[in-house]
C-alpha positions, 0 to 999 in steps of 0.5 A, spaced: 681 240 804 682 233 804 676 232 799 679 236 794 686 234 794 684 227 793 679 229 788 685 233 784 689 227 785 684 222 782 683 227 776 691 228 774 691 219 775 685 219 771 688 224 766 695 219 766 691 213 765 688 215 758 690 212 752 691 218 747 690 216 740 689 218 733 683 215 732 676 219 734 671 214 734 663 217 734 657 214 739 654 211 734 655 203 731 658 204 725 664 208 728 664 204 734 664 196 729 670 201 725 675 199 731 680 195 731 680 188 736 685 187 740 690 183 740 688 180 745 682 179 745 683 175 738 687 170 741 683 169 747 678 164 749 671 166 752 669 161 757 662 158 760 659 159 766 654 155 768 649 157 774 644 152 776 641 149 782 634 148 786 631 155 783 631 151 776 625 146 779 620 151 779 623 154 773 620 162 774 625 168 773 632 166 775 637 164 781 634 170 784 627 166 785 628 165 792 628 173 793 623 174 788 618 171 792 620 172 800 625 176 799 624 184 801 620 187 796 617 181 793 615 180 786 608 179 785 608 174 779 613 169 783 608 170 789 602 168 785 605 163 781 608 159 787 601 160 792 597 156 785 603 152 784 605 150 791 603 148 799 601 155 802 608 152 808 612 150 801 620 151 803 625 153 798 629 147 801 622 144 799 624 144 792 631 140 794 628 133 792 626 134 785 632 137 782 634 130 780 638 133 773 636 126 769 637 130 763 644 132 765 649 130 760 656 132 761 658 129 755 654 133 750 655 139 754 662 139 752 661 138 746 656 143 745 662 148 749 668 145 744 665 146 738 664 154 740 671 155 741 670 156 749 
């Protein structure tokens, strides 16, 4: 019983929470390009998020890399790059060393975020 009165309740919160419009849009990019931007949206910024740390140094697949290679259900590319590349007792924590960032400029980055209105 309890089941279906939460179902019922979601589905009358559900109908109360949609926006009735006039406009009926069609699942394709012509309909969809044809709506109107929020104001919002507009007038707001997007920001930057910037993600990057040790995984970089062997510089295969993402900051998943780690999993990717010892993780559960390892990727076989990740694995057969890292026995070719690296000591069979190579750490993760081995990588450490060589993240130096000696091309980081943060100057240019900022400009590079400036000038794309971020």
């Amino acid at each position: 019983m309890y089941s279906l009165t939460a179902t019922i309740f979601a589905a009358i919160l559900s109908c109360c929470l949609l926006k009735v419009t006039e406009q009926q849009y069609t699942p394709d990019w012509t309909s969809i390009d044809s709506r109107p931007l929020p104001t919002w949206y507009d007038e707001s910024k997007i920001g930057i998020f910037i993600h990057w740390g040790v995984f970089s140094v062997p510089s295969i697949r993402s900051e998943w890399m780690w999993w990717d290679w010892k993780g559960d259900n390892p990727t076989s590319d990740v694995v057969s790059f890292m026995n070719k590349t690296y000591p069979a007792d190579w750490t993760y924590a081995d990588f450490a060393p060589q993240f130096r960032a000696e091309f980081y400029n943060p100057n240019e980055w900022a400009d590079i975020f400036a000038a794309s209105g971020a």
